[in-house]
C-alpha positions as CSV (number, residue, x, y, z in Angstrom):
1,X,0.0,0.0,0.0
2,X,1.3,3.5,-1.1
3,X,0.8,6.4,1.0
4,X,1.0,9.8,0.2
5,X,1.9,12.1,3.3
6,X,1.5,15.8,2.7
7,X,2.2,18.4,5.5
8,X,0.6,22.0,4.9
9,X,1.0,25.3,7.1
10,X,-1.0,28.4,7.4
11,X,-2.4,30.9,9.4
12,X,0.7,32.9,9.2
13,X,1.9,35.5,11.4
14,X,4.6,38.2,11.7
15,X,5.8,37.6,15.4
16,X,8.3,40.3,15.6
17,X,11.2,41.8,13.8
18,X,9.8,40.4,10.4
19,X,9.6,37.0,11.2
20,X,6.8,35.0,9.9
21,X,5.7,31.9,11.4
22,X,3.1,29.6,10.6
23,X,0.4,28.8,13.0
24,X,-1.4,25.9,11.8
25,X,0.1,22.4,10.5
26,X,-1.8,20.2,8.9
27,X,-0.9,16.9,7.9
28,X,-2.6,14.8,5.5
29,X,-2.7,11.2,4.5
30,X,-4.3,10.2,0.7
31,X,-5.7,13.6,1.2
32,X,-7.1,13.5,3.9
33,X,-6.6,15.6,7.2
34,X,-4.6,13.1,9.9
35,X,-3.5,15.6,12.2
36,X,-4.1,19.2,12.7
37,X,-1.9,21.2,14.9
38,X,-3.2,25.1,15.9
39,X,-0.7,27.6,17.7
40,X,-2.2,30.3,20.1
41,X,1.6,31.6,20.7
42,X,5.1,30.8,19.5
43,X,8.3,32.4,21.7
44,X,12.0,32.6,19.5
45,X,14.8,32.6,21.7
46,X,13.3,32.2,25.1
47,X,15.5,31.4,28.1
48,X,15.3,27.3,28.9
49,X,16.4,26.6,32.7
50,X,19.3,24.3,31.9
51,X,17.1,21.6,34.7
52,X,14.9,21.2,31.8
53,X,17.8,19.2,30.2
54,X,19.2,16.9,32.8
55,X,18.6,13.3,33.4
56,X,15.5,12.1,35.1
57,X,16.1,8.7,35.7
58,X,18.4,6.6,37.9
């Protein structure tokens, strides 16, 4: 079986300094919608705690 996987983006937004960023993602299989991701708010460059990163396990 042969499928045919297309990703599409929209909605797009200038979210300072002349960037432009998409805020919808829509991927598609045969054609038809599989997944649909919607952004209220995207951040470029924001400070990450370093804790974020470390190792959770044991």
């Amino acid at each position: 079986m042969l499928l045919l996987i297309e990703n599409y983006v929209g909605n797009h937004k200038d979210i300072g300094n002349g960037i432009i960023m998409p805020y919808s993602m829509d991927t598609r299989v045969n054609g038809q919608s599989a997944q649909l991701i919607k952004y209220n708010t995207i951040t470029v460059n924001a400070d990450i705690p370093d804790e974020l990163f470390e190792y959770q396990g044991k």
